[in-house]
N, C-alpha and C positions, 0 to 999 in steps of 0.2 A: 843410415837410417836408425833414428832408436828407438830403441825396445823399451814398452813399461812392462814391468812386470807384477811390481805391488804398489798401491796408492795409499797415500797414508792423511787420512781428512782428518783436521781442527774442527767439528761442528759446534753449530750455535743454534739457538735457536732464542728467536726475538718474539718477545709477542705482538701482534698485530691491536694492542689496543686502537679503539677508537670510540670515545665518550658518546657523539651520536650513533653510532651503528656499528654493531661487532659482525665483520666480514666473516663469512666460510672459508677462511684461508689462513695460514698464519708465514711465516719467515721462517727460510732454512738459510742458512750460511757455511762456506764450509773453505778451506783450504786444498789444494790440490797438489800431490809432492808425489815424485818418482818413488821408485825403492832404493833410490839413496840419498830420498830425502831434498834432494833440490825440487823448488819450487816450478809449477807448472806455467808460470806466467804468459797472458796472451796465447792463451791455448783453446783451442775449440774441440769440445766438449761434448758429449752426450752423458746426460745423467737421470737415471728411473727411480723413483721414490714411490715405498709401497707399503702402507699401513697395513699392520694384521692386528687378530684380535685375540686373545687370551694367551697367546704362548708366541715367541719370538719367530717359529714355523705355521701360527693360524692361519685361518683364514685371511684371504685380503679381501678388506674394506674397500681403501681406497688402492689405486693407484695410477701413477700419472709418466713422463717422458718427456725431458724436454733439450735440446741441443743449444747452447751456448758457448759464450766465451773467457774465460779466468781475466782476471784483470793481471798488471806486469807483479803483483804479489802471489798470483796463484788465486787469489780469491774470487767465490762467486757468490750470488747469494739466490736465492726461487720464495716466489711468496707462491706456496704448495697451494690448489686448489684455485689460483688466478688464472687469468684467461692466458692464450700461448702454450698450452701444454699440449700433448698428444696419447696415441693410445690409454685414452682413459679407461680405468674400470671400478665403478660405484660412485658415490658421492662424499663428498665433505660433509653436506648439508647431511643428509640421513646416519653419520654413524653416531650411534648412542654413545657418548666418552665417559656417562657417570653408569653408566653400566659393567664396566671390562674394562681388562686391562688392555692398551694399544701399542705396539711397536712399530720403528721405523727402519725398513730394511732400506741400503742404499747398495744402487749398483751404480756404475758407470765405465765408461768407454770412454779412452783417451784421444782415442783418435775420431772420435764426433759418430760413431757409426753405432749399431746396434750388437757389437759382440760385448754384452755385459760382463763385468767383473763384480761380482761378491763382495761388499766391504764389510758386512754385517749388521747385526739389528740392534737396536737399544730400545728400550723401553719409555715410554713418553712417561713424564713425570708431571707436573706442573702444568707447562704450553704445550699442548694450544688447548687446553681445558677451560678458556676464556670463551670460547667458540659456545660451552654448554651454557652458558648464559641464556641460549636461546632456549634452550630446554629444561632450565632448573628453577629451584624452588626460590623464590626470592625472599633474600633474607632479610635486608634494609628496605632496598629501592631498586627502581629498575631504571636505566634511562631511555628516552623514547628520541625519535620514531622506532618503534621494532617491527620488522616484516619476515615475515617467514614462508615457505608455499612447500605444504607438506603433502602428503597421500597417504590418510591415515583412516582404520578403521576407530580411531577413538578419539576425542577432543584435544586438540592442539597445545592446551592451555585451560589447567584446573586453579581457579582462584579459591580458598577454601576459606573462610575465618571462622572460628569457633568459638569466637567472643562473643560481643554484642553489637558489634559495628557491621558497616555493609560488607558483603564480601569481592564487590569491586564496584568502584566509583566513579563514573566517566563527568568530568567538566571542562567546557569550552568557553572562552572568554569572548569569541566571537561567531563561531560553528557548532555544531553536533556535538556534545556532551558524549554520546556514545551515538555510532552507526554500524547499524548489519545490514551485510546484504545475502541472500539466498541465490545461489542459481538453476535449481530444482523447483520444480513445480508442485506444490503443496508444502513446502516445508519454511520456515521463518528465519528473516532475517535477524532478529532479537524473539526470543522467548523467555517470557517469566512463568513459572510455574512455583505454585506456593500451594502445603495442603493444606493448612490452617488459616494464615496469612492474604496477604496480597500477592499474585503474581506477577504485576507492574504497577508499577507507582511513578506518575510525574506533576511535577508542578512548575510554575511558572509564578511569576510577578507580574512581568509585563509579557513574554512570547509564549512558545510553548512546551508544553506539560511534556506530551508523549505525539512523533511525528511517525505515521504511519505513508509508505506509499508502494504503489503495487502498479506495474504498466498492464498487466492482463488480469493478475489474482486478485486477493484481499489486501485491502491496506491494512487493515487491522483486523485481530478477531480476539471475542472474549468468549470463554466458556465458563461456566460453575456448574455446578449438582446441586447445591442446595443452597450457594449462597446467590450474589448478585454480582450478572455479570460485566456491567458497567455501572457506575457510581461516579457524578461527577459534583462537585462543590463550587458552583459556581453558573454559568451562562453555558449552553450546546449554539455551536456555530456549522449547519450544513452550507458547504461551497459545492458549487456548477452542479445542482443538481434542479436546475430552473427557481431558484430561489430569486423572491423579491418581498416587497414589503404587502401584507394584508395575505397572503397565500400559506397554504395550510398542507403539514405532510401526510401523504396518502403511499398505500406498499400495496404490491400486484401478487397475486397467489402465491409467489415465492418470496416473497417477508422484503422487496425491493423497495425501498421507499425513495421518492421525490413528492420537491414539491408542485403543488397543483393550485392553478389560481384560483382566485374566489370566483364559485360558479353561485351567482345570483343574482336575481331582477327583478325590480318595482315597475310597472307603469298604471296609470290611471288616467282620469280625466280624457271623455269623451269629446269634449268641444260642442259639442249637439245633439239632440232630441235620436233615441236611434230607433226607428221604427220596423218591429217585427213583424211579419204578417203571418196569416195563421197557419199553422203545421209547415213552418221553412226554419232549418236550422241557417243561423245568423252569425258567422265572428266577431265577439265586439273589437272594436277598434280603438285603440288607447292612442291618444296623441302627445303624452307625457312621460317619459321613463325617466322615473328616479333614479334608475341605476341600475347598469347593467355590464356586473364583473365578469370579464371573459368574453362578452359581445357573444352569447349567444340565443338572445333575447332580439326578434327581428320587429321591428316598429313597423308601423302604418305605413308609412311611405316604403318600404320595400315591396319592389314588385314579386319577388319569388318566397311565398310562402311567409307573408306580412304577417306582424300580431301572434308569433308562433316561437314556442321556446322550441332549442334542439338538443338532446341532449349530447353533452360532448362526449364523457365517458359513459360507463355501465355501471350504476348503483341505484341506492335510492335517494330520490328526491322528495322534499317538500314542497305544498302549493296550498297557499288563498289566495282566492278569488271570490267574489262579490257582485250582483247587482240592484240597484234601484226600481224597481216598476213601479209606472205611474200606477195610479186606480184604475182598474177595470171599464172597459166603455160594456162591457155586457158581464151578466151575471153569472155565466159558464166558463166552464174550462178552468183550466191550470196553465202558469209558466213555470220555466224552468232557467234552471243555468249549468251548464256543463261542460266538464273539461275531456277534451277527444285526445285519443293515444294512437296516433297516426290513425285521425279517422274515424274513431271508433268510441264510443262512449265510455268511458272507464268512471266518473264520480259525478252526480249530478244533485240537485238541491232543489226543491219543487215547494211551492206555492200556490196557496188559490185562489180563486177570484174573489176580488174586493172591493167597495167602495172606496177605500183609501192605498194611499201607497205602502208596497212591501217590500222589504231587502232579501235577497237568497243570498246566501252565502256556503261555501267550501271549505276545508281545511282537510286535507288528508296528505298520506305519504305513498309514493308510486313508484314500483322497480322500473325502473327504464333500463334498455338496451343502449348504447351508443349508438347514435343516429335517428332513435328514437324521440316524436312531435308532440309536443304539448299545444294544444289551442284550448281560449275559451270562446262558449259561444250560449247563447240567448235561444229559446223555443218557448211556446205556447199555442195553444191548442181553443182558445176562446170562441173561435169562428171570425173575429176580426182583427185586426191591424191592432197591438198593443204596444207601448213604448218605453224605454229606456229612458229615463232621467240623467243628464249632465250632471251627477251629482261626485261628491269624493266619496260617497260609497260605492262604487263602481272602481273595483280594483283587483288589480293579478300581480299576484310576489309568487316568486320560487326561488328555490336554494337547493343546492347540493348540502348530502350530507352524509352519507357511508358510502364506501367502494366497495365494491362484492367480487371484483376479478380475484 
C-alpha cells in the first residue's frame, strides 16, 4: 500500500473572464505529486479550498470541499464557487476583494477522504479580483446584462457624476429605458427626488415619457412644497377609469377621480292644450327630449315615475323650466310653476291673472342626494280650469354640475 506523506502542487489560477456576465467563481488548477515527486495521475482525490481575510491565518470567508480525480498527469482543475462542491462556508458573492487582503489556503487528502493535509496559503494577487467588477467603481464601461441579489443595508449600486451630465442613463431600442420594481408596500419602484430641480423627467416623440404601474398601490405619485407637482407639455390621457367621449372628471371626498358621463336633459313640446283645474297640482308632460346624457331624464311614456329627472349622484344640479298660460277665463287667482324635490315644493314662479297670455319661468341650482326626484308641474288657484299652451316656451333643461361627496 503507499504512503503520501508530502504533496507538492503547481497552482494556477485562470481567470474566469466572460464579456456577458462575470460569474461568482473563478479556476483553480493544480498538479498533484507524492513526496518524491512522482506524479499523482488518475487518482481520486479529496481537496478543501478556503479563503481568509487579512492574514494568511484570518478569518474564513469562503470555503468549499470537493472529491475528484487527477487526470494520467496529476492534473486537476475546480472552478471555486461552481456548483458540486460541499461543506460550504460563506459566499463568493458577499466577500468584499477591494476591501482586504484575501488568501487561499489549500488542503487535501489523497486518498478521496476527509483526513486533510496542510499545503499552505498564498495570497491572491490579481484573480479573481475580476469578480469585483460587480462591486466597483467603473472606470470606462461596464458590460451588461449585470445581475446581482444582495442583502444589504445600503444601495447596491451608487452612480455619482459631478459633471454636468446625467448621472445614469437608461435607453431601450425596443423596451423600458429604465425599470424598477418594489416589493414592499409603500416604497417605489423608481424614485427621483431633486431639491431645486425636477425629480423625474420623461419624454417621448411618439410613446411614453414616464410608465408608472402598481397591482394594489400607486402607479405614480408626485409631491412638492412649493413648487408643482405635475407639469405636463402637451395632451393628459386618463385610461379605464370609465373614460369616453363628452364625459367630464369628477374625485369623491378622497381626491379619487373618474370619469362621469354627461348628466343632462332637454325636453319640451307638450303636443296639446294641457288643462289645469283649480287647486290640483299637474305634471307637465313633455313629448320631446332633446337630450338626455346618461338616461336619467324619464319621458312621458314611462309608466314608473314619467316626466321625472333622477338624480344619479350627490351634488349640485341646475334647472330651467318654463311655461306658457293662456289668458285667464276669470279675473282671480294666481298660477304657478314648480319644481318638486321628491314631492315637495322646493322653487316655484308665480303669475297672475290676466287677459293675455303669460310665461313663468325657473332657473335656479339644487343640492340633490343620489336618488333624489326632480318633476315639474303646473298650479293655479283661479276657481276654474286654466291652460297650458303647446307652445316652445314650455320647457325643462337640467345638468349636473359640482360633486359634493
Amino acid at each position: 500500500m503507499k504512503r503520501f506523506y508530502t504533496l507538492f502542487l503547481s497552482i494556477f489560477f485562470l481567470p474566469a473572464f466572460i464579456h456577458a456576465q462575470i460569474p461568482d467563481q473563478f479556476n483553480y488548477q493544480a498538479v498533484a505529486r507524492n513526496n518524491a515527486g512522482l506524479l499523482l495521475g488518475n487518482q481520486n482525490i479529496s481537496v478543501r479550498l478556503s479563503i481568509r481575510a487579512t492574514t494568511p491565518s484570518g478569518t474564513i470567508k469562503y470555503s468549499e470541499t470537493r472529491s475528484l480525480t487527477t487526470n494520467a498527469l496529476g492534473l486537476f482543475t475546480i472552478a471555486i464557487g461552481s456548483d458540486g462542491a460541499s461543506n460550504l462556508i460563506g459566499s463568493l458573492a458577499t466577500i468584499e476583494w477591494n476591501s482586504d487582503k484575501h488568501y487561499l489556503q489549500t488542503e487535501i487528502d489523497p486518498s478521496g477522504g476527509s483526513n486533510f493535509i496542510n499545503l499552505g496559503t498564498s495570497q491572491l494577487l490579481s484573480v479573481p479580483y475580476a469578480i469585483q467588477a460587480k462591486q466597483a467603481t467603473f472606470a470606462e464601461s461596464i458590460r451588461f446584462p449585470l445581475e446581482t441579489v444582495q442583502s444589504l443595508n445600503s444601495p447596491v449600486g451608487n452612480f455619482i457624476n459631478m459633471g454636468f451630465s446625467n448621472g445614469f442613463y437608461g435607453y431601450s431600442q425596443n423596451r423600458d429605458g429604465i425599470l424598477g420594481e418594489s416589493g414592499v408596500a409603500g416604497f417605489a419602484g423608481v424614485r427621483g427626488r431633486n431639491i431645486e430641480g425636477i425629480g423625474t423627467e420623461g419624454s417621448s416623440s411618439n410613446g411614453t415619457g414616464v410608465y408608472g404601474a402598481s397591482q394594489n398601490g400607486i402607479g405614480g405619485l408626485f409631491r412638492t412644497i412649493n413648487g408643482v407637482a405635475l407639469k405636463t407639455e402637451g395632451e393628459i390621457q386618463l385610461l379605464k377609469t370609465g373614460q369616453s367621449a363628452g364625459k367630464f372628471l369628477m374625485t369623491d371626498n378622497l381626491g379619487t377621480a373618474n370619469w362621469q358621463g354627461g348628466i343632462a336633459f332637454s325636453a319640451n313640446n307638450l303636443g296639446t292644450n294641457l288643462n289645469v283645474p283649480h287647486a290640483t297640482l299637474i305634471t307637465v308632460p313633455f313629448n320631446v327630449i332633446n337630450y338626455n346624457l346618461g338616461n336619467h331624464y324619464r319621458s312621458n311614456d314611462i309608466l314608473i315615475d314619467p316626466n321625472t329627472f333622477t338624480a344619479p349622484v350627490a351634488g349640485i344640479y341646475h334647472f330651467d323650466a318654463g311655461i306658457l298660460w293662456e289668458s285667464f277665463s276669470s279675473s282671480s287667482g294666481s298660477a304657478f310653476i314648480y319644481l318638486l324635490q321628491n314631492g315637495t315644493v322646493r322653487h316655484e314662479s308665480r303669475v297672475g291673472s290676466a287677459n293675455a297670455r303669460q310665461t313663468a319661468n325657473i332657473s335656479c341650482d339644487i343640492l340633490l342626494q343620489a336618488g333624489d326626484k326632480i318633476t315639474m308641474a303646473a298650479y293655479q288657484s283661479s276657481g276654474t280650469v286654466q291652460t297650458v299652451i303647446p307652445a316652445t316656451s314650455n320647457y325643462f333643461n337640467g345638468r349636473f354640475i359640482m360633486n359634493i361627496q
